[in-house]
C-alpha positions as CSV (number, residue, x, y, z in Angstrom):
1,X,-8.5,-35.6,-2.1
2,X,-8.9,-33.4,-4.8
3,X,-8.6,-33.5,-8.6
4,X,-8.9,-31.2,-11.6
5,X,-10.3,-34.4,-13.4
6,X,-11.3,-38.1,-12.3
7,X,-12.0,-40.0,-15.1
8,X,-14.2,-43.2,-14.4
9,X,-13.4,-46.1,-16.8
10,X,-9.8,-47.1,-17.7
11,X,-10.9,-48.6,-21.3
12,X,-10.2,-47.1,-24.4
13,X,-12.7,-44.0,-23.6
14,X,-11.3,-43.3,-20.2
15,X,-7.3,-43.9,-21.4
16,X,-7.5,-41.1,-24.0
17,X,-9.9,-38.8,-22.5
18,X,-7.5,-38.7,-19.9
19,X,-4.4,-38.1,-22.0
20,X,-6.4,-35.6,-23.6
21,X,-7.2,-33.5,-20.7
22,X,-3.4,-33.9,-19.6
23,X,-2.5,-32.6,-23.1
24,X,-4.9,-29.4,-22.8
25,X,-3.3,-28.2,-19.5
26,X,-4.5,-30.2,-16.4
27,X,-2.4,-31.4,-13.8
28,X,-4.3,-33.4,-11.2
29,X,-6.0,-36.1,-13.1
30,X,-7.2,-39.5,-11.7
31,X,-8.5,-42.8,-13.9
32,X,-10.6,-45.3,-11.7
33,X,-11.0,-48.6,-13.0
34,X,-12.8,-51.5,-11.5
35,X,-10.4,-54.0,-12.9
36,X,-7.4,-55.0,-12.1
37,X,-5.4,-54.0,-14.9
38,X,-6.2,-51.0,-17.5
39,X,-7.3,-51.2,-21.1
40,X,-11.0,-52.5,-20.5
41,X,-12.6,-54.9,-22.8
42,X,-9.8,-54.4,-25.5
43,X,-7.7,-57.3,-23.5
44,X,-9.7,-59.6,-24.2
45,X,-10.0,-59.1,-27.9
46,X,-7.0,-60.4,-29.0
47,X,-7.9,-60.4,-32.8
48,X,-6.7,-57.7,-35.1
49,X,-8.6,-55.1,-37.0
50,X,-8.2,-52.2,-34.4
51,X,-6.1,-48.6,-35.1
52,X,-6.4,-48.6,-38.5
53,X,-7.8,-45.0,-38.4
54,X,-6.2,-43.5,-35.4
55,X,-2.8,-45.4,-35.6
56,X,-3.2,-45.8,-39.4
57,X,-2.0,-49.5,-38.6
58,X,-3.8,-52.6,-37.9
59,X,-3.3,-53.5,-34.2
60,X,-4.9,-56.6,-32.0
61,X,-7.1,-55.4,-28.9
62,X,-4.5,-55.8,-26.6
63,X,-2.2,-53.5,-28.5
64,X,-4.3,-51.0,-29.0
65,X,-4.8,-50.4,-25.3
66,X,-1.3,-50.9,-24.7
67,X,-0.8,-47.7,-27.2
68,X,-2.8,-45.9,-24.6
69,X,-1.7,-47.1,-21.7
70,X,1.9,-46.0,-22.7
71,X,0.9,-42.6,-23.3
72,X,-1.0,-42.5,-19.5
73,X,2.1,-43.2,-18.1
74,X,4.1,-40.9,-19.7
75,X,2.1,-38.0,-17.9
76,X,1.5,-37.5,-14.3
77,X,-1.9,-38.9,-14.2
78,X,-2.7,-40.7,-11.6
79,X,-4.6,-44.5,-11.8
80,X,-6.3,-46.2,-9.0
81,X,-7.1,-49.7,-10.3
82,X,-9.4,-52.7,-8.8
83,X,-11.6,-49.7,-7.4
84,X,-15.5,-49.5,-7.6
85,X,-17.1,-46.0,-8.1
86,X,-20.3,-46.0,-5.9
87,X,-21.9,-43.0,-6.5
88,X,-21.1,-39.5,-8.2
89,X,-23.1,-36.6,-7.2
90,X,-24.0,-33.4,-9.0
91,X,-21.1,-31.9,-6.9
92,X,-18.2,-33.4,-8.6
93,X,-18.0,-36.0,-5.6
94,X,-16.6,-39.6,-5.9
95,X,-17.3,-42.2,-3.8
96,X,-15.3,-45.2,-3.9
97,X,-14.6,-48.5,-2.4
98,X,-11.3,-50.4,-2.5
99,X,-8.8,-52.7,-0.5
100,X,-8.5,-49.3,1.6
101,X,-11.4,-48.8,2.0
102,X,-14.1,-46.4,1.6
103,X,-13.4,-43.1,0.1
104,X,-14.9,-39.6,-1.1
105,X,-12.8,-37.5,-3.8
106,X,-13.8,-34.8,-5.6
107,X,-13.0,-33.3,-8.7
108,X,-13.8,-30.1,-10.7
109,X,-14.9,-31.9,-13.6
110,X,-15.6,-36.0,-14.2
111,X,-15.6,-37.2,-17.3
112,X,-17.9,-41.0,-17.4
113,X,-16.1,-43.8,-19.3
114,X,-17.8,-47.0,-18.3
115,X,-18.5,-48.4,-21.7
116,X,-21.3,-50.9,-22.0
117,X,-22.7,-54.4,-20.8
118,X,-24.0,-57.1,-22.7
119,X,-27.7,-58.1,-23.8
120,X,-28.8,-61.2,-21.5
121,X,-31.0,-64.2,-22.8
122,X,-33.7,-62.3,-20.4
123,X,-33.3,-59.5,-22.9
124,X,-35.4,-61.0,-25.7
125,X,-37.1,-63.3,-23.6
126,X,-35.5,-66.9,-25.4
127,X,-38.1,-69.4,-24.0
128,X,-37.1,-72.9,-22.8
129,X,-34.9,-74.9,-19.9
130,X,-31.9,-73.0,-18.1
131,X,-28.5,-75.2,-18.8
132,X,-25.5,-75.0,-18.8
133,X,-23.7,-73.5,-22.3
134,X,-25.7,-70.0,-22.5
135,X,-23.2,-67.6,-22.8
136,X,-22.9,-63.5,-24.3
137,X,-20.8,-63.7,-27.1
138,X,-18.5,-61.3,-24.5
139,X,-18.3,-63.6,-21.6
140,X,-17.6,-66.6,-23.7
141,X,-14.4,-64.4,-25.0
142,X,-13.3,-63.9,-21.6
143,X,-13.1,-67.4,-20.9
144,X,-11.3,-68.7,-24.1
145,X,-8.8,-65.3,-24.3
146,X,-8.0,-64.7,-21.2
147,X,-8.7,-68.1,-19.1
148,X,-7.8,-70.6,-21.6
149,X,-11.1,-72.4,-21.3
150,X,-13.2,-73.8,-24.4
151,X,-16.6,-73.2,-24.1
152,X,-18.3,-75.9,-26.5
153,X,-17.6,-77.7,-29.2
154,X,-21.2,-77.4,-31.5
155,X,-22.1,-74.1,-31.2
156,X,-24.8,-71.8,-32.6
157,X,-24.4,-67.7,-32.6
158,X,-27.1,-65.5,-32.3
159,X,-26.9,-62.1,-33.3
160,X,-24.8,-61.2,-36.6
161,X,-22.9,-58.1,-35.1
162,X,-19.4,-57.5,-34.8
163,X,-19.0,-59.3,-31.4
164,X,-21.0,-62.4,-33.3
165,X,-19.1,-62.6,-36.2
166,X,-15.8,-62.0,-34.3
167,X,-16.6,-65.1,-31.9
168,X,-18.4,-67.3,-34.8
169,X,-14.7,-67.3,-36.4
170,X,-13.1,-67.3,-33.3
171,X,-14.8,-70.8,-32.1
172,X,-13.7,-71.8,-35.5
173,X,-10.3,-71.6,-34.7
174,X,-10.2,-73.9,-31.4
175,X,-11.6,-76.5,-33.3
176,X,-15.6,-76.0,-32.3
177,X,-18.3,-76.6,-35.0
178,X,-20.4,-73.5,-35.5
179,X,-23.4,-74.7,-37.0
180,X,-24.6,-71.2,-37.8
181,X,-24.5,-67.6,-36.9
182,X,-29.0,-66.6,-37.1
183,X,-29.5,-63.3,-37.2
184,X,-33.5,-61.2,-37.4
185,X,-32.5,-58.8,-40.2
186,X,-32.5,-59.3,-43.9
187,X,-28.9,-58.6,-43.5
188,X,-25.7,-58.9,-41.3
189,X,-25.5,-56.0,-38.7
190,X,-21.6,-56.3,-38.9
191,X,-19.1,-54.6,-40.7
192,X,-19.0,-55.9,-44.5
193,X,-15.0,-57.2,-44.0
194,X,-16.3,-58.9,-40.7
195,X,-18.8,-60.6,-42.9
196,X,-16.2,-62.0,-45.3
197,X,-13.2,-62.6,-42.7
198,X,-15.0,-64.3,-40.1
199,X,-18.0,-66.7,-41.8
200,X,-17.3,-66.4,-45.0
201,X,-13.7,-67.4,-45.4
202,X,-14.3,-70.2,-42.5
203,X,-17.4,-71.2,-44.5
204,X,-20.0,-70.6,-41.0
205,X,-23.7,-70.5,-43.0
206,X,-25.0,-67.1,-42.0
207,X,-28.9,-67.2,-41.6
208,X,-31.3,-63.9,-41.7
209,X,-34.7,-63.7,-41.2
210,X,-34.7,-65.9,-38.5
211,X,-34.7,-65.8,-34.3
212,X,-34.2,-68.5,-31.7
213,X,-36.9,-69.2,-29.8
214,X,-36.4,-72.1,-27.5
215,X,-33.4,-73.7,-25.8
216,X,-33.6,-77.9,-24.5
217,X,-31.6,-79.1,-22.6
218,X,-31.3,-80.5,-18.8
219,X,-27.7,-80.2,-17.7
220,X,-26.1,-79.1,-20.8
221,X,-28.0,-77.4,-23.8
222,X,-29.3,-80.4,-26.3
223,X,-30.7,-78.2,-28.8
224,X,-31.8,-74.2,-29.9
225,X,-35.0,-74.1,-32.2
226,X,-34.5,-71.4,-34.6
227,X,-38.1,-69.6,-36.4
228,X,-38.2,-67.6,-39.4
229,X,-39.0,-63.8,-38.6
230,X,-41.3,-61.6,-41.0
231,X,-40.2,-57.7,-41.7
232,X,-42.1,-57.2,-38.2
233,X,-39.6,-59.6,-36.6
234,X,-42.7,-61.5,-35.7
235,X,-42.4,-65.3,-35.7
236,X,-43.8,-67.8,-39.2
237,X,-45.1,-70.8,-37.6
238,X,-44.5,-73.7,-39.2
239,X,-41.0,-72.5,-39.9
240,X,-38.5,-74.2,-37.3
241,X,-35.0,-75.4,-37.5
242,X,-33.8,-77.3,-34.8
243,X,-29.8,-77.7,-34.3
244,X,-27.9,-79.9,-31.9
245,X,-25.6,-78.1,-29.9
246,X,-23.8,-77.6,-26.8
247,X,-23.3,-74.1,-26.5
248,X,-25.3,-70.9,-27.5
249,X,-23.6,-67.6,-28.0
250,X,-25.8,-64.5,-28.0
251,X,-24.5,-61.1,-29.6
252,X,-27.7,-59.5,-29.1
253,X,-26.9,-56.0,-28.5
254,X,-24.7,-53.5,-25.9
255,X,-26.7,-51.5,-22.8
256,X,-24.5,-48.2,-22.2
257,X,-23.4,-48.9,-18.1
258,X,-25.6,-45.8,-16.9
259,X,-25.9,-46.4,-13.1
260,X,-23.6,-43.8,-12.2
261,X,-25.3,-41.5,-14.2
262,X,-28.3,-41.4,-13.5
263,X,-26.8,-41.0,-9.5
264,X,-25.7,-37.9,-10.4
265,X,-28.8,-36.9,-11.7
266,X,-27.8,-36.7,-15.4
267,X,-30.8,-36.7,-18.1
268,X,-30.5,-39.8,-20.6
269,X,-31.8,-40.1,-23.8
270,X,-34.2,-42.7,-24.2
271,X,-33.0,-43.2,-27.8
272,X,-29.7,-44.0,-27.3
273,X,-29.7,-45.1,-23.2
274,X,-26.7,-42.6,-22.8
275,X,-26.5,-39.3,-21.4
276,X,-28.0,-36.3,-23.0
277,X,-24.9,-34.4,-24.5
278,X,-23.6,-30.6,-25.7
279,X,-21.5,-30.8,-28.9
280,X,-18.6,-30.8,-26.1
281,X,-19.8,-33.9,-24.6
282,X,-20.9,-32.2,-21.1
283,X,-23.6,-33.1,-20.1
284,X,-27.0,-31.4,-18.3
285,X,-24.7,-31.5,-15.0
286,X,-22.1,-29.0,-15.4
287,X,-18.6,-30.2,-15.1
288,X,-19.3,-33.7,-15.9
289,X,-18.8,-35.1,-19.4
290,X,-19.0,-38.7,-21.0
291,X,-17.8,-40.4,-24.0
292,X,-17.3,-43.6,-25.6
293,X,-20.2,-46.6,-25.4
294,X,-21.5,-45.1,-22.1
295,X,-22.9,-42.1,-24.2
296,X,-23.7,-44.5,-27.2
297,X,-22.2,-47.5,-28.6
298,X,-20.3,-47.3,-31.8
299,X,-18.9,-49.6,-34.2
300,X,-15.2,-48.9,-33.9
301,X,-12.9,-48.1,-31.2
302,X,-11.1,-45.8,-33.3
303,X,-14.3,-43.6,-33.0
304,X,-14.5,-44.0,-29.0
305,X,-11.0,-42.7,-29.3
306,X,-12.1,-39.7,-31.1
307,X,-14.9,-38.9,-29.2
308,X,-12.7,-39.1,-26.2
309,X,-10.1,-36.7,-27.3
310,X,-12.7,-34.0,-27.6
311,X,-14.1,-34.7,-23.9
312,X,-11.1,-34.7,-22.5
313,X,-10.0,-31.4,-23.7
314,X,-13.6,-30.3,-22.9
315,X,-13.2,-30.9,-19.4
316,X,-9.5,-28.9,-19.4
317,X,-11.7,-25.8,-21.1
318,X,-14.3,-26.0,-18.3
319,X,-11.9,-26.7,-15.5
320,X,-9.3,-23.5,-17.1
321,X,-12.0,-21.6,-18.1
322,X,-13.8,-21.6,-15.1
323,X,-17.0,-23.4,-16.2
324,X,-18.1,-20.8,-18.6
325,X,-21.2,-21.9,-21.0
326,X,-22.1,-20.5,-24.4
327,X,-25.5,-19.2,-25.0
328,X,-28.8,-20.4,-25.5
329,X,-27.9,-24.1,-26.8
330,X,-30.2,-25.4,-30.4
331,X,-31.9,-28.4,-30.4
332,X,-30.7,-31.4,-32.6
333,X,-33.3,-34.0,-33.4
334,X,-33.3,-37.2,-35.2
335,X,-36.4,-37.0,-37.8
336,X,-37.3,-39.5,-41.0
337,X,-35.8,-43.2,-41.0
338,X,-32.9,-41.6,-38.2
339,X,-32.8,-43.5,-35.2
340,X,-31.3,-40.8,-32.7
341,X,-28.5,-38.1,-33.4
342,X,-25.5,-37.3,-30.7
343,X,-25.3,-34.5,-29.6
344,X,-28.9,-33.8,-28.6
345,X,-27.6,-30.2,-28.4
346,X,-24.9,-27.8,-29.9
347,X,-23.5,-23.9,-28.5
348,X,-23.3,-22.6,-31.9
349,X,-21.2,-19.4,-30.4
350,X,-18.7,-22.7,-29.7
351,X,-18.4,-24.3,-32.5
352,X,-14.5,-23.5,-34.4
353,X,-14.7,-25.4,-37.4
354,X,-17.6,-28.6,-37.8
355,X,-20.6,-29.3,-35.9
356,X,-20.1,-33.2,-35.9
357,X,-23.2,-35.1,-35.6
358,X,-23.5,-39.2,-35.2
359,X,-26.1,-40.9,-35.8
360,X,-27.7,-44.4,-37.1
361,X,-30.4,-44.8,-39.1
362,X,-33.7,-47.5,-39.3
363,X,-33.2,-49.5,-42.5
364,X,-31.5,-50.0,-45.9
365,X,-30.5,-47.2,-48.2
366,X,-29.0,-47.8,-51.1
367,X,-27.1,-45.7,-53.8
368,X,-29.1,-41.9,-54.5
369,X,-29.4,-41.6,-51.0
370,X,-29.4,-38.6,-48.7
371,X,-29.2,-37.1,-45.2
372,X,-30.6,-33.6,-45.2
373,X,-30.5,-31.3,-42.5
374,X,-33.3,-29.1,-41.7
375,X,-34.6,-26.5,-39.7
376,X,-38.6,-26.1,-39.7
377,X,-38.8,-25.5,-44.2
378,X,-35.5,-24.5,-44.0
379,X,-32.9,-26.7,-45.3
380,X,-29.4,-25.9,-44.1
381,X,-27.4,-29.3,-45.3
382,X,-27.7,-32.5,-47.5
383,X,-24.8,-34.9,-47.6
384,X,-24.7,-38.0,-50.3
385,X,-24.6,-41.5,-49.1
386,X,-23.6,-44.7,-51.6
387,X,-25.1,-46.7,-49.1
388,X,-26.4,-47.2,-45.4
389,X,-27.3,-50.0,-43.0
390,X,-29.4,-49.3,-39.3
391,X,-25.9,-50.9,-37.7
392,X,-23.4,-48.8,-39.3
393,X,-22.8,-45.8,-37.1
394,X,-23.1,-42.4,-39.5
395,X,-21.6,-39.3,-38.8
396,X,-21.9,-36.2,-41.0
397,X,-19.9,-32.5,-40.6
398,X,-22.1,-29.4,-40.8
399,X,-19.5,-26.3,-41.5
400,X,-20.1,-23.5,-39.4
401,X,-20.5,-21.1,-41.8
402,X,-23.5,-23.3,-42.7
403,X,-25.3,-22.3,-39.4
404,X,-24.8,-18.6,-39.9
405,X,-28.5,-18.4,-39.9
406,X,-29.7,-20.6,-37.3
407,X,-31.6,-19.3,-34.7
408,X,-32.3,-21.5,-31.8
409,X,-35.5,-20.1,-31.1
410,X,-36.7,-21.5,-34.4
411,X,-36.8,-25.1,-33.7
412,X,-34.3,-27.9,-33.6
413,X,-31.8,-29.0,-36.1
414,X,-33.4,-31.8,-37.8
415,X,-31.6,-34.8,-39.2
416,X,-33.6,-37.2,-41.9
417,X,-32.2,-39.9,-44.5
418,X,-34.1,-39.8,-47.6
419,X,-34.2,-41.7,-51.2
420,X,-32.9,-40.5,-54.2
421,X,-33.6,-36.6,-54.5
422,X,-33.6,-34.7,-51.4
423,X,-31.5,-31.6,-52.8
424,X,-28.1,-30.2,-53.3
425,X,-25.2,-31.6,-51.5
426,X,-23.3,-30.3,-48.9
């Protein structure tokens, strides 16, 4: 079985890079999905707050996907659901394993959608007994939004993310005490809105600075013992909280779902656990492209959606345009206080308009500051920032005319947040 395209993931990535590469001229496109049903972890997330940039309306989870799924069907793409990928090769071939069976397609591009996994208690090594009542902040979703179950009824959230906040409220609202929602920075890693809507409208204490460090419990959890951190995340003796609980929630972080790719022999970055990428989103393997949280996790789905649009009419230019390259490709590096950029890589003879460049970076900036793009002495761009937190997801737009006198040859793009000063602006 042949394909022009077989998208793997049918979440949000893999439901719009698939439109996408339907919209830019291919014909034969599949979407695998190991599920049952399309749309990924948006089911599950039944609260609102999604779409308001790309649908420029606020939309629950559900909805959102349902936007996408809408559009699929208007096309002729095809969907093979409750279907496990098992390997990819370097070849374009897919090997898969269903209710019929085992089977090998191939494709003349692929474009990876897989998303991300959770962060398990073995992640940051949470010492103590094993009971009942650990759950990722994701898995306990599952249960109450799709299954119907409650989970606990005094609860504890660790991690002060999105996913944190989201399920801090969310507990709230089936009647559970959440005792408090700890997290190791000196400030919530979630959206500011999040932050208001979801512990402080509900009136859930948020506490920084601090870590848990042991779970009790025999059957059931008892208790979680919560430690002050210092600016090295390090533990304060002397400094524990103990709660009684029943249930622990950990938000601690997303892993970009990889397996596949590193099967086909695709180069990740060991910043961002994704795939190394082209400003196209292909990636060291020709033909095969990836988007969404499997290339990097981001703060919005709006901006999965984006991303996706661009790989899948990537994959329709390489599949129409017979695979053609640009030429020698320039370096883009993350340098002072900036955490990791994507792309790693940009074909300036490509680029129509923007070269789009996302990245996070390590701590707090405040008003005055900058990011400042540089090549060797050489600054090329500096863009002004009100303001900047290590969990918001930046993204800055260099115009091409800009890079009229880049050379690749010289060096890699460099990418830096500074304080106050830092030149003119962009």
């Amino acid at each position: 079985m042949n394909y022009d395209a077989i998208v793997i993931g049918g979440g949000p990535a893999g439901l719009a890079a698939a439109r996408s590469a339907w919209e830019n001229g291919l014909r034969s496109i599949l979407i695998i999905e190991r599920d049952k049903y399309l749309g990924g972890i948006l089911n599950q997330c039944i609260h609102n707050g999604f779409g308001l940039h790309h649908f420029k309306e606020e939309l629950s989870g559900p909805e959102y996907a349902d936007r996408f799924i809408k559009l699929v069907k208007e096309t002729g793409i095809e969907v093979m659901t409750d279907t496990m990928v098992l390997d990819v090769t370097p070849e374009h071939d897919v090997y898969v394993s269903n209710s019929k069976g085992f089977e090998v397609l191939h494709a003349k591009s692929v474009i990876l959608a897989m998303g991300c996994r959770e962060r398990t208690r073995d992640s940051v090594g949470i010492a103590g007994t094993r009971p009942a009542g650990v759950y990722t902040a994701g898995s306990a979703q599952l249960y109450m939004n799709i299954m119907g179950y409650s989970v606990g009824k005094r609860v504890v959230v660790r991690g002060t993310g999105d996913i944190g906040l989201i399920m801090a409220r969310r507990m709230k609202l089936e009647g559970a005490e959440v005792l408090a929602c700890i997290g190791a920075s000196d400030h919530a890693d979630g959206l500011a809105r999040n932050v208001n809507q979801c512990l402080e409208d509900y009136d859930i204490p948020l506490l920084l600075r601090h870590t848990i460090t042991e779970i009790r419990g025999k059957d059931r959890v008892e208790q979680v013992v919560a430690m002050q951190v210092d600016e090295h995340r390090n533990v304060i003796p002397g400094t524990e909280k103990v709660f009684d609980c029943d249930t622990l929630l950990l938000s601690i972080g997303l892993i970009p779902e990889n397996e596949l790719s590193k099967k086909a022999g695709i180069p990740l970055d060991k910043r961002t656990s994704g795939a190394v990428v082209y400003e196209n989103n292909e990636t060291m393997v020709p033909g095969v492209f990836a988007c969404g949280n499997v290339l990097h996790v981001h703060d919005l789905v709006d901006f999965v959606t984006e991303e996706s649009i661009r790989a899948g009419k990537s994959a329709a230019e390489y599949v129409l345009g017979g695979g053609k390259q640009g030429g020698k490709p320039l370096q883009i590096a993350n340098g002072e206080n900036v955490k990791y950029t994507v792309p790693m890589m940009a074909h300036l003879d490509k680029l129509e308009k923007n070269l789009e460049i996302f990245f996070r970076v390590t701590k707090v900036f405040g008003e005055g500051s900058r990011i400042v793009v540089t090549q060797g002495d050489k600054q090329i761009a500096s863009f002004k920032r009100p303001y900047m937190i290590s969990s918001k997801m930046e993204k800055i737009k260099i115009p091409v005319k800009l890079l009229a006198g880049v050379d690749p040859a010289c060096g890699p793009l460099v990418v830096s947040a500074v304080e106050e000063g830092g030149g003119g602006n962009a």
